[in-house]
C-alpha positions, 0 to 999 in steps of 0.5 A: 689081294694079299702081297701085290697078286690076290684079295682084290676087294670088289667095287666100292666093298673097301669104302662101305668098310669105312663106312661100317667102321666109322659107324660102330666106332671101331679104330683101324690097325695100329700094327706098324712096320715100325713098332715100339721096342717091345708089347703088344702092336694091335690086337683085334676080334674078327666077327664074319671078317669085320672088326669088332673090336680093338682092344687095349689089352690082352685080358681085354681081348680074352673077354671079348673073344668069350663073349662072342660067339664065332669070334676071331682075334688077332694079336699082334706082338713086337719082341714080347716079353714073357709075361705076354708069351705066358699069358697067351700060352695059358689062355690059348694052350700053347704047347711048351716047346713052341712057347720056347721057341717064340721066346728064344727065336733063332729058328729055321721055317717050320711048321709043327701041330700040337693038338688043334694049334699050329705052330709056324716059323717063318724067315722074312727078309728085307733089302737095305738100299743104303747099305746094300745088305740084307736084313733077316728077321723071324716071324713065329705064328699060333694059329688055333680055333678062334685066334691068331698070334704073330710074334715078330723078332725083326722089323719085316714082314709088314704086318700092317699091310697084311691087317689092312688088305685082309680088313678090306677083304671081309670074304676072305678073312671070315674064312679064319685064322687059317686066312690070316697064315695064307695072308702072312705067308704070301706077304713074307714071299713077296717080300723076297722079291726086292731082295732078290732085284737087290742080291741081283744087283749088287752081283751085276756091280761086283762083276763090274768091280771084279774085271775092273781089278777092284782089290776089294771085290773079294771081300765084297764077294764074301760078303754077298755069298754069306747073305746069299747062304742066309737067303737060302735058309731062309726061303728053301726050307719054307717050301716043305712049310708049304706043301705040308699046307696045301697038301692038308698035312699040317693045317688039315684045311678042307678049303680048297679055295685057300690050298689053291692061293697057296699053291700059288705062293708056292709057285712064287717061292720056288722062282725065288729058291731057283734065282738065289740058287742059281745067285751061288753058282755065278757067285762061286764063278765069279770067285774063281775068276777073280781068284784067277785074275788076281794070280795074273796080276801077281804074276805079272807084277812078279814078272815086272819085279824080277825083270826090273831085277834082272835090269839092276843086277845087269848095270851091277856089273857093269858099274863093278866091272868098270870099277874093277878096270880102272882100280888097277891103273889105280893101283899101279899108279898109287904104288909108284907114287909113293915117295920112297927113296929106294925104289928099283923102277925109280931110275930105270930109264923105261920105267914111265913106260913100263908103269903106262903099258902095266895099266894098259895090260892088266885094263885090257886083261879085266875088259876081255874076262868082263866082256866073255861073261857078259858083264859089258 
């Protein structure tokens, strides 16, 4: 089974396999999930779905693919650069416009036919535990009479894994290179699933933060949107890849036995399109809410300030209110002690009491107009 649903090796085909490979001295797949900077990754001919060589070289594998009739290599490439890209396109007779592609990358999923080679882009995708992101990566595939040439610009999809189930599924990979396009798609759909378990998590920890008033929900809600949108470049577009495949349109297959393993990555893609669409929506859900609940917040601190505003201004006037009564007997009291000889109140007989009931007067006065206003 390619991709954890189909290619099941039947009894002890996969030990008998070793068994022919140890005799014939043929080295197993090379290709890693984790390859060198750049090159060549493996390279091997397919002989009824056996591996009967592994050559070190891409001339290497051009002479063995001649000399052997009904022979299928597989080439696997990491970033090549564009001696490797060209001399693959004059050997295989790539088409210009695809052999530009491949070395610029940056594409959408697509599928174009250019006389008997199909050209494929494919997206695949990864979940990063550690920094709960997502991880993109194109896959771009010739796939021609007799031959098979992947070129990864991105760690996913596992291509080793996909070597290894089909070299244990001789049936399946002697049905061709178009075998080896169903395998890799399948195993690019499967790989959905973990960053869809991830996406889906990731939302369940945001709603969490959101109703927790964590101030940097927003941010994170960005973020996962973005990847979301990236996510859905990546998968909606590959379904039209997949109907024009099983349709015949783009590969004009007649094995109905491949166009029904196909239709069965379809059904798979189209879960994944329907979950990370449905992914936006609550995204854009919880957005709005927790736009809503940050303005609840900032109101009720608004509220909180002009509250604790409104308290200030409220002991403002009484303390300037109070400072304004006892000015005046202040006042009064500071003009009669001034030690002036002529003075008219000095040697007035009721002046000391004059001077007492002027405080008391204006005091009282201050008190009732501070006190009509509410200020005491």
């Amino acid at each position: 089974m390619v991709g954890g649903r189909r290619f099941r090796p039947g009894g002890g085909f996969g030990r008998q396999l070793d068994e022919y490979e140890t005799r014939v001295g043929v080295p197993p797949s090379t290709e890693s999930p984790n390859p060198p900077p750049s090159g060549l990754v493996d390279s091997a001919v397919y002989i009824r779905g056996h591996r009967f060589a592994s050559p070190s070289g891409l001339a290497e594998t051009y002479r063995c693919l001649q000399e052997q009739d009904g022979a299928m290599a597989w080439i696997g490439l990491y970033r090549p650069d564009i001696e490797q890209i060209t001399s693959l396109a004059r050997e295989f007779r790539l088409h210009d416009l695809a052999v530009e592609d491949a070395i610029n990358a940056h594409q959408r999923p697509k599928l174009e036919r250019y006389g008997e080679t199909l050209f494929v882009v494919l997206r695949a995708a990864r979940y990063e535990d550690l920094r709960e992101e997502v991880e993109f990566s194109e896959l771009h595939l010739f796939i021609g009479p007799g031959f098979v040439v992947t070129v990864r610009h991105g760690e996913a999809p596992d291509l080793a894994a996909v070597r290894r189930r089909l070299e244990t599924e001789a049936q399946m990979l002697a049905r061709g290179p178009e075998a080896v396009l169903y395998a890799i798609l399948d195993q690019v759909v499967d790989g959905y699933a973990p960053v869809v378990a991830g996406l889906e998590n990731d939302i369940d920890e945001i709603e969490t933060e959101v109703f927790g008033g964590d101030p940097n929900a927003s941010r994170r809600i960005y973020g996962l949107s973005r990847e979301v949108i990236q996510f859905q470049r990546a998968a909606r577009p590959l379904l039209t890849v997949l109907d024009a495949l099983a349709d015949g349109a783009g590969s004009g297959s007649e094995d109905e036995e491949l166009r029904r393993y196909l239709r069965d990555v379809t059904d798979h893609l189209t879960q994944v399109v329907e979950r990370v669409d449905g992914f936006r929506h609550l995204l854009q859900n919880i957005l709005t809410v927790n736009a809503t609940l940050v303005s609840q917040q900032q109101n009720e601190e608004m509220r909180s300030l002009t509250a604790a505003s409104y308290a200030q201004n409220e002991e403002l006037k009484k303390v300037s209110s109070w400072a304004a009564i006892l000015f005046a007997p202040t006042l009064i009291g500071t003009v009669y002690g001034m030690n002036f000889v002529h003075m008219p109140e000095l040697n007035w007989h009721f002046g000391y009491l004059f001077a007492l009931l002027l405080m008391l007067l204006v005091c009282g006065t201050l008190y009732l107009i501070f006190k009509r206003r509410g200020w005491l």
